[in-house]
N, C-alpha and C positions, 0 to 999 in steps of 0.2 A: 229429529225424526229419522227413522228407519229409511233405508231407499224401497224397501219391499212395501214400507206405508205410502211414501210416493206414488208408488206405481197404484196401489189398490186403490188412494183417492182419485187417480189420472182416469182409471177405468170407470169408476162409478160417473165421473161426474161429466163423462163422457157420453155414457149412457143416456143421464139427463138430456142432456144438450142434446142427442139424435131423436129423444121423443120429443121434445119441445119444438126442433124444426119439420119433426113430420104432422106437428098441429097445426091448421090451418089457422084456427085464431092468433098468430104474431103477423105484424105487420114484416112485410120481407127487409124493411130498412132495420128493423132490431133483429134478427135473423142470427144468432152467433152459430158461428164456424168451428167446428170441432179442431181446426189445428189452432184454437188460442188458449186450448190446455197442454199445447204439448209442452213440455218442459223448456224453459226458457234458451233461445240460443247462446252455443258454448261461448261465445264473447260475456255473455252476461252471470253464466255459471261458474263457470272454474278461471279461477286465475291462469293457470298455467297455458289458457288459448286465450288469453289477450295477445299473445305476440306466438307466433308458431316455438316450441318448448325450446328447441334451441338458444330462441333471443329472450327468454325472460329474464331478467335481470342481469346477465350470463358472468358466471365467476371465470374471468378469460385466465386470471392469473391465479391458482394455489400457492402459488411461493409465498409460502409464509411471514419470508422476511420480506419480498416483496409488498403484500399487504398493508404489514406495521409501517415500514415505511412509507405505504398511502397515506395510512391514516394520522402519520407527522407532518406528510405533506400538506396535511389540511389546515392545520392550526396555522396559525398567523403567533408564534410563540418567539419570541427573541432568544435563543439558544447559541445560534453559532457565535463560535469566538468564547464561548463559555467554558471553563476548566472544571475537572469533576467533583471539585469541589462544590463551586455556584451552581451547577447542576444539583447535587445531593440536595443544598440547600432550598433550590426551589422545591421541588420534592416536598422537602419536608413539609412546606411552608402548603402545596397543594392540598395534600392530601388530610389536611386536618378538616377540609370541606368534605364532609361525607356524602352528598350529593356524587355520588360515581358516577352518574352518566350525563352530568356539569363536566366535570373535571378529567373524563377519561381521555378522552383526545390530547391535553394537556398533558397526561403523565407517557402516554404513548409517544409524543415526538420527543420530551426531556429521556425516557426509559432508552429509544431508538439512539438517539445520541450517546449518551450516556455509554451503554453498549460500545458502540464506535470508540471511543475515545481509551475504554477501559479494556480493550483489547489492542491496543495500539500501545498501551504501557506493559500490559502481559506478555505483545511481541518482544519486547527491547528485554524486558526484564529475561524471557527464558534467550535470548540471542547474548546476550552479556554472559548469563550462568554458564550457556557452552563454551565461548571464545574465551572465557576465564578455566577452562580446561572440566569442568564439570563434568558429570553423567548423565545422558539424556535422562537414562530410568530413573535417577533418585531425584528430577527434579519433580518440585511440589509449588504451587502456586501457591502465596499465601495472603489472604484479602488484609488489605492494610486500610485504616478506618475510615479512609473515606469509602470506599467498598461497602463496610461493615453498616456504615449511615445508611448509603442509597439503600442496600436490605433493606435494611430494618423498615423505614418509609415507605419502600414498595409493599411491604409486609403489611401495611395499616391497606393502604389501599384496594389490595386482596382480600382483607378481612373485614372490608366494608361491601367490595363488590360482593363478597359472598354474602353474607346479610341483606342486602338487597337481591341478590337475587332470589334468596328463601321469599322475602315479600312480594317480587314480584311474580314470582311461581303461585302464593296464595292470592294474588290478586287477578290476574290469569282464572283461578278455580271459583271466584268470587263472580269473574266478567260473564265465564259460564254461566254458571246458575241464574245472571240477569238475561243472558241474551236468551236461555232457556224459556224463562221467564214471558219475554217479552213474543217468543214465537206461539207458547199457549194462548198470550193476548190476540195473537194475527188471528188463531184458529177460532176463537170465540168470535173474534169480529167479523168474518166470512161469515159465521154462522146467524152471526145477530139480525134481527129483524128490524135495526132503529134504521131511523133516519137517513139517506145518504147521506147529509151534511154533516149527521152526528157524526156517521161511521167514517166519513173522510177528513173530519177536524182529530178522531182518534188516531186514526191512521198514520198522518202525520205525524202527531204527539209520539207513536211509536216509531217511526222511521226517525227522528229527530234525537230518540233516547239512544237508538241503536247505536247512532254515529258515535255518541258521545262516551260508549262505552269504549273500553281497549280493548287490549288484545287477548286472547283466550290460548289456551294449549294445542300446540300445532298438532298433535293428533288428533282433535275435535274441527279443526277450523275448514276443512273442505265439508264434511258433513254439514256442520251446522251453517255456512254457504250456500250451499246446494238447497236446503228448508226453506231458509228464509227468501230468498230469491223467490221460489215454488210460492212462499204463501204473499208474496208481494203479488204476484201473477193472478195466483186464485183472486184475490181482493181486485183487482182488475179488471179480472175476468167477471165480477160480481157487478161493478161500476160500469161495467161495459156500455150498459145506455144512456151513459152520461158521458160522451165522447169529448164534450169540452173540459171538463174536469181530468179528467187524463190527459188531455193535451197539453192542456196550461203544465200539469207535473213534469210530463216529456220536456215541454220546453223549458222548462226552470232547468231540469238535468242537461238539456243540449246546453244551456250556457254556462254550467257549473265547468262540464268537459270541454267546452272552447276555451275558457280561463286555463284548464291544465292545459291543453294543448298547448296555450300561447306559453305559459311556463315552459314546457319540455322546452318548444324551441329557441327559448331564452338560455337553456339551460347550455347550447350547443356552440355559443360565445363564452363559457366558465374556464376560465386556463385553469383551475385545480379538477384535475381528472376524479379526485377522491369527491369531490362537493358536488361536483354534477349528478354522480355515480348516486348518493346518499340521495340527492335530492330527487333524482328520477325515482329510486326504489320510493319514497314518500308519497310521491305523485301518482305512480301503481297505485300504492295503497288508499289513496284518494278516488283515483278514479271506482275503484270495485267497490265503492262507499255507495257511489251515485247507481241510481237505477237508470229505468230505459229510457230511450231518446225518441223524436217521432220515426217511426220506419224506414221514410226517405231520405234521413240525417245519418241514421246509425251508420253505412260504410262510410260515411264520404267522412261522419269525424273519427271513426274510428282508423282509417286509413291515417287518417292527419298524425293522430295520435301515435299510430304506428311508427309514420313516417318519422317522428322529428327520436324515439326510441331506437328505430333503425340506426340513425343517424351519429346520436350522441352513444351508441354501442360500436358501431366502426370506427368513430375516432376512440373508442377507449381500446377496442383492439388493435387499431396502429399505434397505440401509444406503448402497448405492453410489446408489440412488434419490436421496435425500437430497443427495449428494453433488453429484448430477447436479443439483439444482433450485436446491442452494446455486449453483453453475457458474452455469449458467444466469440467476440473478437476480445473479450478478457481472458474468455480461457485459450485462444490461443497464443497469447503474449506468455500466460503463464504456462503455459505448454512449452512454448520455446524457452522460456528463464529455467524450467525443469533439466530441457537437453544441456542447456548451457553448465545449469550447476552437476548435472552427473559426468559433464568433460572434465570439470574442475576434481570431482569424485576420480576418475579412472586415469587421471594423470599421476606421475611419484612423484614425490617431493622427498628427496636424500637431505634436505638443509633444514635449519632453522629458519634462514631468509626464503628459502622458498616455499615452506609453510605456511610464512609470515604473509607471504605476497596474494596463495591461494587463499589465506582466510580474510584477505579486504576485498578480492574480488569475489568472493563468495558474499564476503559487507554487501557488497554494493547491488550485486542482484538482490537482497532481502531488502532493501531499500526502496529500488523499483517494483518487487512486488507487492509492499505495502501500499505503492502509490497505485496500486494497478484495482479497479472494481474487484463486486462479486463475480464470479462464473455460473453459470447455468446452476439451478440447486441439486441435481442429479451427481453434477460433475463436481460440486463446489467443494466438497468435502474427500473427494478421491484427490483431487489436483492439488487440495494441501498438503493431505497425508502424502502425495510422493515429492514434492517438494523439500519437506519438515524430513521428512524421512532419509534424503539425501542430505540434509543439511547432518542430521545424524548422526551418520553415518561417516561422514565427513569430517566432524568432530571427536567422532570414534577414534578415528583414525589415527586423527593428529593427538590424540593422546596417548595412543600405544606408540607411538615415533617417541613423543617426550618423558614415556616415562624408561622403553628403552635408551634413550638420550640416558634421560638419570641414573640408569644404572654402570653407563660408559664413566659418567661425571664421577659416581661413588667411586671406581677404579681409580680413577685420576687423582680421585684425594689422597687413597690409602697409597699410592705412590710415592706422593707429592710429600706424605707424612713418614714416610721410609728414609728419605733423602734427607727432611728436615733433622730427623735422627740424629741418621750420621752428618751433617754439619755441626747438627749439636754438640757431637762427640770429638771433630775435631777440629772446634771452635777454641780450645785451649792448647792444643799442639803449638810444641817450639820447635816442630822437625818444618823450618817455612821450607822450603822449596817442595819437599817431598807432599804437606798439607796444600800447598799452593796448588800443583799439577792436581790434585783427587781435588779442591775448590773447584777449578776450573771444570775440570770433568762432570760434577756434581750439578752446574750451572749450566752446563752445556745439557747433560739429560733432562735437567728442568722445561728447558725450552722447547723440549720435543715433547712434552706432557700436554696433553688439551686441557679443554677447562675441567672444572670441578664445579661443584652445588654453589650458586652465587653467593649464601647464606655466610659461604667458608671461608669463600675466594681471599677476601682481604686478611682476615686472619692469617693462613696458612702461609700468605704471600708475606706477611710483616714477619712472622715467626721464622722462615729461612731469610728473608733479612737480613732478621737483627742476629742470626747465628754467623753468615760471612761478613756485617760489618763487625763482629766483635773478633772475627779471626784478622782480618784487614787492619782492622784497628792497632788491633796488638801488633801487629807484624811492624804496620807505618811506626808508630812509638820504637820496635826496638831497634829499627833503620832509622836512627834520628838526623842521620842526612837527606832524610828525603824530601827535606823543605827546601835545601838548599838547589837540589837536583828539580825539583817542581819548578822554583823561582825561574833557576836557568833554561827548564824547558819552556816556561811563560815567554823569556824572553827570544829563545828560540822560533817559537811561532808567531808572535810578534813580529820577528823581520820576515819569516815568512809570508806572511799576509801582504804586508808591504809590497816586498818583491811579488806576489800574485799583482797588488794594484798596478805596478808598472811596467807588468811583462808587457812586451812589443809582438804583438802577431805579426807571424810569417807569410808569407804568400800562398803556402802550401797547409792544405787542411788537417793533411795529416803530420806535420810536424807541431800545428799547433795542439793537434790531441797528445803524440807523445809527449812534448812541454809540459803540458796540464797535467796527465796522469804523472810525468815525474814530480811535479809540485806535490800531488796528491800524497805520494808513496812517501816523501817525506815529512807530508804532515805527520801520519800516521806511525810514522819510523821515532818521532818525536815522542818520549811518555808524559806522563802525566804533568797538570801540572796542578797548583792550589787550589782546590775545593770552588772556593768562595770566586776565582776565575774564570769557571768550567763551562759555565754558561756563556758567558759572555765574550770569551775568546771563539768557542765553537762559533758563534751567531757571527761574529764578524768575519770569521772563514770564511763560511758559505756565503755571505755576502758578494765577499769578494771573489769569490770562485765563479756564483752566479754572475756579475757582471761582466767576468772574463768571456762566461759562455755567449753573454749575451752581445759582447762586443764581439766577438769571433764571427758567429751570425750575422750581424750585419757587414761584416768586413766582407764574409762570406760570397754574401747576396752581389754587395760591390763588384766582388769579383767577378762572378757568372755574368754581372750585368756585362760589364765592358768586355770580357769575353764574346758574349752573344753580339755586341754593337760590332764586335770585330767580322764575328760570323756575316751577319746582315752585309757590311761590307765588303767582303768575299763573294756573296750571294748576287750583290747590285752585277758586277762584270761577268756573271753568267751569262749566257745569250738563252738561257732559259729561267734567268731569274726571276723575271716575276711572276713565272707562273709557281716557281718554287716560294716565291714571298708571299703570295695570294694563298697557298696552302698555308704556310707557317701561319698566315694573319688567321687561318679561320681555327686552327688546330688552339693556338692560343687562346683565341675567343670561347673556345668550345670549353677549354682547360679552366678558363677564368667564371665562366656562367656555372661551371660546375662547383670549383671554391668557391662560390657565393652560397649557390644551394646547401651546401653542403654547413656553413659557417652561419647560416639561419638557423638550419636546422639542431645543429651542437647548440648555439643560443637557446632556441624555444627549449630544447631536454631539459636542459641544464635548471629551467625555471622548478620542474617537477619534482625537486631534491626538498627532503623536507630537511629539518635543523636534526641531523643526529650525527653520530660519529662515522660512520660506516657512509651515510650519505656525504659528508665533507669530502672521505678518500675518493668518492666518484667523482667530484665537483672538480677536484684539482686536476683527476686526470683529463675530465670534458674541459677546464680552464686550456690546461695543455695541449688537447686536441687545435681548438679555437686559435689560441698564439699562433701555433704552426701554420696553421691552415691559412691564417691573418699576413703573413710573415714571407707562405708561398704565392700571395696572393700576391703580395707586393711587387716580388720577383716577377712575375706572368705580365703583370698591370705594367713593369717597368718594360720589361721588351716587345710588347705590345706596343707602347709610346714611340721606340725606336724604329718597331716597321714603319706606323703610322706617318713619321718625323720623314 
């Protein structure tokens, strides 16, 4: 019905009721009151003044993603720990129930997850493609089948919810036409002249069908509201002289809405913010089912009712609060990872190893902010793009470094293969001395050559090779004494080594270095000797060279030591000595807390070497720092004993 028919019946039947009480024949106890046509109070007409428009149901949060994952939250679904596999699989296994609004909640928290998981492999996968030197622009996602499954499955699911909802749209247009239906019945019934009893056991019967019907087309549903409410009132208004009989109805509705009441504040103990939220909006819908209460009931439950909605809406806006400050201190975490990785952006990197270095600390910020929530949904998507953006950008970078690298490397080869030439060329020469000197030369340029393209490296290295062992070769053959000269220099170094094991150190540090360096000079003075000795004569050198050093060191230390005892002893016949020994003790102390510090600290580094070639060379020279450091330590700790002593 019309609102302009409203009004016309409100005025006519208002009329009535003013001639009816200007007749003297009604007794004043039946007397009815023209304000019990006014149209029924907005608590009982419009939804939207059950709770002032603010708190009606109130959507605190749009975040969409927000949302979805309410409504995962709700399910009680065994997912976590699931791979997107067993996901796909449940999926599929749901969604063959065509009941969509059984199963939707269920495909909402596996879809939610699912999500999660399958961009947390999309991460790795485009973070791999970059640090594998790729192009940002040409990278292309591509769905691999498990991907291809979960579609397809969400695909049914879609195309059942659509189908149902085509039904439930005709079912909606179907609820109309009945609750139409049943409002021409209210209007006949007002108008009927049966029986109260009849026309209030009908009335019922229609109030009872109403409930039973659903929901209708939200552009009808305030109208057709508004009607029926009105001709509940009229009918009312009609029974008016049978105040018991309305009463009794009243009070069946006051206890229908003390039940919801006591629901809502049951609802205000639910730890799923999402089930409370559902179950309140139900209970609304309940309540606007029920008609009026007695008069003197109406605020006091409707306050109640209020109240416990009030309630269970403040906790759900501290809850999404909460949500917001988490947001919020995600996006500045990821705010700060941004500054972090554009220093790593605006720094040079001249090396390979210093590339190396920026692209695992750039790893490891993408690692942290995978670990890191969503940001605000406003911000969520700028703070990635500058993030992704420098990451880049950053990968830009390091590829125009490495592919100018490559074109240094291409130089290197075409050098590398110039040289190999000419060895090639005078790999067959019998001019030796003259082919010797341009060897040598040839060998000597090589080494000032950088690398070349890895792909090459060995080749090109074996090819000039086997070009100077074949000049070498020939040469050694047509000097066929140089086995004899090899033997004798074998034996040569031989007593050398020896005489290294039983040099006797000298008092003086520097006599034992000049020693050493002459021992050295005549290793070296020595030539070659048999192939198949080459090794293992060297190894035993330095063995023994090393021990030399090693013994020189402690003789070393020996010495300083008894030197200092001397010193101390000099020190005692001061007549200010011990204020000069009280210094020395703390100066040492001070020397020795410091080589400690210092020889933890080389320890702890040293752990952070991984296993490669380049990390071994650091290892040996921190090995070497530590000895020394071990070695002066000793020294310090020993005359330290001496003051103490």
């Amino acid at each position: 019905m019309e609102n302009k028919e409203l009004k016309a019946i409100n005025a006519n039947e208002k009329k009535k009721i003013v001639k009816l009480n200007q007749s003297s024949t009604l007794p004043g106890s039946v007397r009815i009151k023209v304000e019990t046509l006014r149209e029924l109070p907005a608590e009982e007409v419009e939804p939207k003044d059950i709770i002032p428009q603010d708190e009606v149901l109130p959507e605190i949060v749009t975040n969409e993603e927000l949302q979805e994952e309410e409504e995962a939250e709700a399910v009680e679904l065994d997912i976590q720990g699931k791979t997107r596999e067993e996901l796909a699989a449940m999926l599929e296994e749901i969604v063959q129930d065509p009941d969509v609004m059984k199963v939707k909640d269920n495909v909402t928290a596996i879809r939610v997850r699912f999500m999660q998981l399958n961009k947390e492999a999309a991460d790795k996968e485009y973070e791999a493609f970059l640090e594998g030197g790729g192009d940002k622009d040409a990278y292309q996602h591509e769905m691999d089948d498990v991907e291809k499954r979960f579609n397809a499955a969400f695909g049914i699911f879609k195309a059942n919810r659509a189908k149902q909802n085509e039904l439930m749209d005709a079912q909606k247009i179907e609820n109309l036409a009945q609750k139409k239906g049943i409002l021409e019945e209210l209007k006949q019934l007002i108008a009927s002249e049966e029986t109260l009893k009849k026309t209030y056991d009908d009335f019922r019967a229609l109030q009872d069908k109403w409930k039973t019907i659903g929901q209708v087309p939200a552009t009808e549903n305030a109208n057709l509201w508004n009607t029926y409410h009105f001709l509940v009132e009229k009918f009312f208004d009609k029974v008016n002289i049978n105040r018991e009989l309305r009463d009794l109805d009243m009070k069946k509705n006051l206890d229908a809405k003390i039940v919801l009441c006591e629901k809502a504040e049951e609802l205000m103990d639910e730890k799923s913010m999402a089930k409370a939220f559902k179950s309140l909006q139900k209970l609304h819908e309940e309540w606007k089912e029920i008609g009026p209460v007695p008069q003197d009931k109406k605020d006091e439950i409707w306050e109640r009712f209020k109240a416990a909605t009030d309630k269970i809406n403040a906790i759900r806006r501290e809850h999404y609060s909460k949500i917001q400050e988490e947001q919020n201190a995600n996006l500045e975490t990821k705010t700060a990872l941004c500054e972090k990785a554009e220093e790593l952006l605006g720094e040079e990197n001249a090396s390979i190893n210093a590339w190396q270095k920026k692209s695992e600390e750039l790893s490891e910020l993408f690692k942290v902010w995978k670990t890191v929530g969503p940001a605000p949904k406003k911000q969520n998507e700028d703070i990635w793009a500058r993030f992704k953006g420098t990451m880049d950008n950053f990968f830009s970078k390091k590829k125009e470094f490495f592919a100018s690298l490559k074109d240094k490397q291409t130089e290197n080869l075409e050098r590398k293969i110039n040289l190999c030439i000419e060895a090639e060329a005078l790999q067959e020469s019998t001019e030796w001395k003259k082919a010797t000197e341009r060897f040598k030369k040839i060998q000597e340029e090589w080494k000032t050559i950088g690398p070349v393209p890895k792909r090459h490296a060995d080749k090109i290295w074996k090819r000039f090779r086997a070009a100077c062992d074949t000049f070498f070769g020939r040469k050694a053959e047509h000097f066929g004494g140089l086995k004899e000269e090899e033997s004798a220099n074998l034996a040569a170094k031989q007593a050398l080594i020896e005489e290294i094991k039983s040099f006797e150190l000298k008092p003086s540090r520097n006599e034992n270095m000049e020693a050493i360096k002459a021992l050295q000079k005549r290793w070296i003075e020595i030539g070659h000797v048999p192939m198949k000795h080459k090794d293992s004569i060297n190894t035993e050198y330095r063995k023994a060279v090393d021990a030399l050093f090693d013994k020189m060191r402690s003789n070393q230390n020996e010495i300083s030591t008894n030197e200092y005892r001397e010193m101390v002893e000099i020190m005692k016949d001061d007549p200010e000595g011990g204020d000069k020994m009280r210094k020395e003790k703390t100066v040492l102390a001070n020397k020795i807390q410091k080589l400690r510090d210092e020889i933890a600290v080389l320890e702890n580094n040293i752990g952070f070497f991984s296993n490669s070639k380049n990390s071994e060379l650091m290892r040996a020279e921190y090995e070497k720092k530590i000895n020394k450091a071990k070695n002066d330590l000793k020294v310090l700790e020993a005359k330290l004993k001496i003051i103490n002593d």
